[in-house]
C-alpha positions as CSV (number, residue, x, y, z in Angstrom):
1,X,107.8,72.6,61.6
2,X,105.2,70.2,63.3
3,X,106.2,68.0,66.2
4,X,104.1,64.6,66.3
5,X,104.7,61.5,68.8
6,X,105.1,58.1,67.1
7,X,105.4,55.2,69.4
8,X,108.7,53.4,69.0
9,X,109.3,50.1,68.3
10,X,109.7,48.6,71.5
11,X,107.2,50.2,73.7
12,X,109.1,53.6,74.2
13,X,107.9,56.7,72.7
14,X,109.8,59.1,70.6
15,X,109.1,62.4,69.2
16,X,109.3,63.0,65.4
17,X,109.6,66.8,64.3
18,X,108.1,66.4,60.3
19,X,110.3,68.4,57.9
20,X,109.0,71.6,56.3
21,X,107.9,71.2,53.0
22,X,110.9,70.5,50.5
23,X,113.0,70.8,53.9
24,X,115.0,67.6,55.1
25,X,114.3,65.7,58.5
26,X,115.5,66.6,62.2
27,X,115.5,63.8,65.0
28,X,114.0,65.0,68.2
29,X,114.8,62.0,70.8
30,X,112.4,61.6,74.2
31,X,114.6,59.7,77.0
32,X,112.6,56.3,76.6
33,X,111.0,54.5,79.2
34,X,110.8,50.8,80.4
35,X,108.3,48.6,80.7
36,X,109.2,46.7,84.6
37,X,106.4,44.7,85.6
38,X,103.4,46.3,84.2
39,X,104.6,50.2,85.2
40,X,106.1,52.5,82.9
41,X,109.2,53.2,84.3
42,X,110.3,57.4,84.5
43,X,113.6,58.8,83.8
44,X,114.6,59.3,87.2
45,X,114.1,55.5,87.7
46,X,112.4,55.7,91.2
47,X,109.1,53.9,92.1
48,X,107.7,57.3,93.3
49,X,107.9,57.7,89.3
50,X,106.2,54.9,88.0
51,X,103.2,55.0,86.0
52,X,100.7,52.1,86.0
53,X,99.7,50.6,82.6
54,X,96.0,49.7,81.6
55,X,96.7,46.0,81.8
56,X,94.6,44.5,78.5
57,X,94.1,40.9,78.5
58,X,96.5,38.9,76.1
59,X,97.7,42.4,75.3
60,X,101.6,41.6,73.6
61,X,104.4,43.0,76.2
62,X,102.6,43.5,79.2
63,X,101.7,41.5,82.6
64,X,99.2,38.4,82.1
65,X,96.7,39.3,84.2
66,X,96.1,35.4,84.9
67,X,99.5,34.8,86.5
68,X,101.7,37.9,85.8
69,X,104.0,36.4,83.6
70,X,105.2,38.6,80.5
71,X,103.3,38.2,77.0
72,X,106.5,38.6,74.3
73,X,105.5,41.6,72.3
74,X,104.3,40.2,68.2
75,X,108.2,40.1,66.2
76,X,108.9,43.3,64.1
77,X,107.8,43.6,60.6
78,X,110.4,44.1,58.0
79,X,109.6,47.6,57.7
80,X,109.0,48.1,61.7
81,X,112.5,46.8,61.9
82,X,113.8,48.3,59.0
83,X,113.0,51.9,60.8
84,X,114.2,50.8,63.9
85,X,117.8,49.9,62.7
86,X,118.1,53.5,61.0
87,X,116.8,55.1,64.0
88,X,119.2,53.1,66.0
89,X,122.1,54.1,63.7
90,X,121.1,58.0,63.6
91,X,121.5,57.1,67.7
92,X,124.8,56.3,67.1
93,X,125.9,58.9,65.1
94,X,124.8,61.1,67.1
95,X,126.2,59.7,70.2
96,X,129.4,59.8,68.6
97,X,129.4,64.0,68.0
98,X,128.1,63.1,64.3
99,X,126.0,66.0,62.8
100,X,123.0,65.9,60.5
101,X,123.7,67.8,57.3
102,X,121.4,70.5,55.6
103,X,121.2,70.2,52.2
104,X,123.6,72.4,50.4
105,X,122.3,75.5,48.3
106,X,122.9,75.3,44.6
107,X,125.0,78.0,44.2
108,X,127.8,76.6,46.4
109,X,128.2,73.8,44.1
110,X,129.6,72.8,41.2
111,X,130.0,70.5,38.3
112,X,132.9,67.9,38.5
113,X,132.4,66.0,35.5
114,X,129.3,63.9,34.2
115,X,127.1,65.8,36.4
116,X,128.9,65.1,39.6
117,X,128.9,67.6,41.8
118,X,130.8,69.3,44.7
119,X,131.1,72.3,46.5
120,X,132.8,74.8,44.5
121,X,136.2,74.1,45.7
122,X,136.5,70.9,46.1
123,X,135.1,70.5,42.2
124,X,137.7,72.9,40.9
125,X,140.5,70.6,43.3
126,X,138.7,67.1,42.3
127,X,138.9,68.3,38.4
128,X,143.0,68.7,38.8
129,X,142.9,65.4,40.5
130,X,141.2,63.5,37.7
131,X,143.6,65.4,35.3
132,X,146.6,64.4,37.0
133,X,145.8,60.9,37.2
134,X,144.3,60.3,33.4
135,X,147.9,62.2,32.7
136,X,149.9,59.6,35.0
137,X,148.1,57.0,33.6
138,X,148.7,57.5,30.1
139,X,152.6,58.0,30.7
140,X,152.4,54.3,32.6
141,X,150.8,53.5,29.8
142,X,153.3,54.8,27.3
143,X,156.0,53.3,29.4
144,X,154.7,49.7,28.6
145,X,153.0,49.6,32.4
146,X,151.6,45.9,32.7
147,X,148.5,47.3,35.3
148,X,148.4,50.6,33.7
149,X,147.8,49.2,30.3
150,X,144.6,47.2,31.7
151,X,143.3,50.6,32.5
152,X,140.6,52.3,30.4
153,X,138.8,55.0,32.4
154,X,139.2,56.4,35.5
155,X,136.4,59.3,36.4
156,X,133.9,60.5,39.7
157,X,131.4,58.2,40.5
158,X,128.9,59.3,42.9
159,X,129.7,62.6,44.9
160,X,127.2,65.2,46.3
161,X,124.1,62.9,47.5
162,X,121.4,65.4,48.9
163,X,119.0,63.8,51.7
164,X,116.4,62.2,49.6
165,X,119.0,60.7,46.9
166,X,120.7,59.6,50.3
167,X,118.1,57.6,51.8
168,X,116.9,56.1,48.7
169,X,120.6,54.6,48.7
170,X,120.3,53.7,52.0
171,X,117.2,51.6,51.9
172,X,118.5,50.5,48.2
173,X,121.5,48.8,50.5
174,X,119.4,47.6,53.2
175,X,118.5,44.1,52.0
176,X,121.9,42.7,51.3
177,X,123.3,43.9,55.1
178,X,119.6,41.9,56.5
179,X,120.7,39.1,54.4
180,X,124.9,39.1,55.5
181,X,123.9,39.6,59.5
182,X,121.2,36.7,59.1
183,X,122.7,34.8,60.8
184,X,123.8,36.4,64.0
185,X,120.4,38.1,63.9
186,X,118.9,34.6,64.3
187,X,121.2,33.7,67.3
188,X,120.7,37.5,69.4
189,X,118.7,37.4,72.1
190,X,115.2,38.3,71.0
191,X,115.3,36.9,67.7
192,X,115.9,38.6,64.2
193,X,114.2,41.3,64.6
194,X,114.4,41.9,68.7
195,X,116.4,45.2,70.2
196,X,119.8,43.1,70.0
197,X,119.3,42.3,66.4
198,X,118.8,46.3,66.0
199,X,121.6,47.1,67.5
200,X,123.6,44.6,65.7
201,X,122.2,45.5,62.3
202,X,122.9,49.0,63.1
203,X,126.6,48.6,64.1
204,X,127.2,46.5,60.9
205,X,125.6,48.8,58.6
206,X,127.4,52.0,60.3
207,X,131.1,51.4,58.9
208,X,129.4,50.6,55.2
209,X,126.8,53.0,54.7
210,X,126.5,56.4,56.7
211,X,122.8,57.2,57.9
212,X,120.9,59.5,55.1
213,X,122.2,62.9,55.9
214,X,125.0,62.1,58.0
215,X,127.5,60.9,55.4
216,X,130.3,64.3,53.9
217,X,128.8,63.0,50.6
218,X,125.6,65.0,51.9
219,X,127.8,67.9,52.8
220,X,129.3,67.7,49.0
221,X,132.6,67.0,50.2
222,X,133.0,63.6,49.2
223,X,133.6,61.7,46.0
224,X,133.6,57.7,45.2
225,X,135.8,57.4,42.1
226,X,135.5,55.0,39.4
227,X,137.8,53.1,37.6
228,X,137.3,50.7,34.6
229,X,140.5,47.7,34.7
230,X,140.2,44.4,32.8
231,X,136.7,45.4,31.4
232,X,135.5,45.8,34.7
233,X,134.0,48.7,36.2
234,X,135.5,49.3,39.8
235,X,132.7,51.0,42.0
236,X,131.8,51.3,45.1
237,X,130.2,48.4,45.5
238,X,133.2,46.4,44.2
239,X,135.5,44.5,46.9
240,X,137.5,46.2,48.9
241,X,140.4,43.8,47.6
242,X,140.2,44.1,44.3
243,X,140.4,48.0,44.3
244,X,143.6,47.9,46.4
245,X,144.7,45.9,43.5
246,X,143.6,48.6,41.4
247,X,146.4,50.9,39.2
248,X,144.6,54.1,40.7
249,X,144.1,53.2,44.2
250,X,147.6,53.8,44.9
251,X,148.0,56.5,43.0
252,X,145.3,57.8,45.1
253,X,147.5,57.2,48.1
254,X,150.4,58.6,47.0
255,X,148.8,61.8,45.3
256,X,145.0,62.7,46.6
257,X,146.4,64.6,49.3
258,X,147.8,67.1,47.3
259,X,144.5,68.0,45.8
260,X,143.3,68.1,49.5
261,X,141.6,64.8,49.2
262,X,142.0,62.2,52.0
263,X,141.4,58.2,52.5
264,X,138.0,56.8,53.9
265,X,139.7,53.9,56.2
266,X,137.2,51.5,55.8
267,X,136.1,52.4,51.4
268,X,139.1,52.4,49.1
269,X,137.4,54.5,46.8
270,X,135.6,57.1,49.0
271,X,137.5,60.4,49.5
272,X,137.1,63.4,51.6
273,X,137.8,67.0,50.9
274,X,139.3,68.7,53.9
């Protein structure tokens, strides 16, 4: 494990512990500190703890020397701010007793269907679950069921999602949250890309999209079904509307709790296994 120091995106510092090789990453956070007047304030806050900065000339962020007036630091690339809304959102999860999980050894997993996978249990629990709803549906379907009969597959979409397959999703999501907070970025103090836009960004994305690693579908215990009704395929980037008016959403509700599968408030078609 080596331990580097990356300097943050607003003039703080944070330490960055690299992964071993093939391992997955581990956040180790320095208590930032604040630029106030051309010092580098410490964490107990005190004057007797300020640092002074080497004052450059023009130099973004720090005291004019001319008149002491603040130069705004340069606005944050779309990568620089990219990394600074996940590291914002790892923050959060953190701050909120979330954990990190470790990727999950192969031989505590197993095959749901399609090449899905879970942890052993909740495979073997999720299989009965798909069997007991393909065998409801066909009897609604049997029994001349008007939404039933608009059903032609129901199945496991995406379950265990191991870090890298994680944060490829994440960043492959990325773009069309910038694009939906555009607005309000625009309107925060600091701009687009300032701190208040970061912490927006992050709050938005949070309730959507779990930060790679952090989400149960890392810890294999997780599964966004699928459902194909009217020709169209119900995933989970489908509206939150229309899969309520699925036929196997409330099946879900009335019966995924008996497999030991339970509802996702905010994502009608993610379950956890608990």
């Amino acid at each position: 494990m080596v331990a580097f120091r990356a300097p943050g995106p607003f003039g703080s510092d944070r330490n960055v512990v690299a992964p071993e090789p093939g391992g997955a990453p581990r956040w180790a956070q320095r208590q930032p500190r604040r630029n106030v007047g051309g010092f580098l304030e410490g964490p107990l806050g005190k004057r007797d703890h300020l640092t002074r900065l080497q004052v450059d000339p023009g130099a973004p962020g720090r005291a004019d020397p001319s008149d002491g007036r603040p130069v705004p630091p340069p606005e944050l690339t779309f990568e620089q701010f990219r990394q600074a809304v996940l590291d914002q959102q790892i923050a959060n999860a953190q701050a909120q007793g979330r954990h990190y999980y470790p990727p999950v050894p192969a031989n505590e997993l197993a095959v749901v269907e399609g090449g899905q996978q879970l942890r052993t249990q909740a495979a073997q629990d999720c299989r009965s679950l798909l069997a007991a709803a393909r065998a409801a549906l066909a009897t609604a379907q049997a029994a001349n069921d008007a939404v039933a009969r608009t059903v032609t597959s129901i199945g496991a979409g995406s379950c265990y999602r191991p870090y890298e397959r994680d944060r490829a999703r994440w960043y492959e999501l990325f773009p069309q949250y910038y694009d939906a907070t555009r607005t309000d970025r625009e309107h925060a103090i600091g701009g687009r890309h300032g701190r208040a836009a970061v912490q927006l960004l992050a709050r938005y994305i949070s309730p959507r999209k779990a930060a790679p690693g952090f989400s149960n579908h890392s810890n294999g215990t997780a599964v966004d079904f699928v459902t194909t009704q009217n020709g169209r395929l119900y995933t989970d980037e489908t509206s939150r509307e229309l899969w309520r008016q699925s036929w196997l959403h409330p099946w879900l509700v009335a019966n995924a709790g008996i497999y030991h599968f339970n509802a996702l408030a905010s994502e009608e078609w993610h379950w956890d296994y608990r």
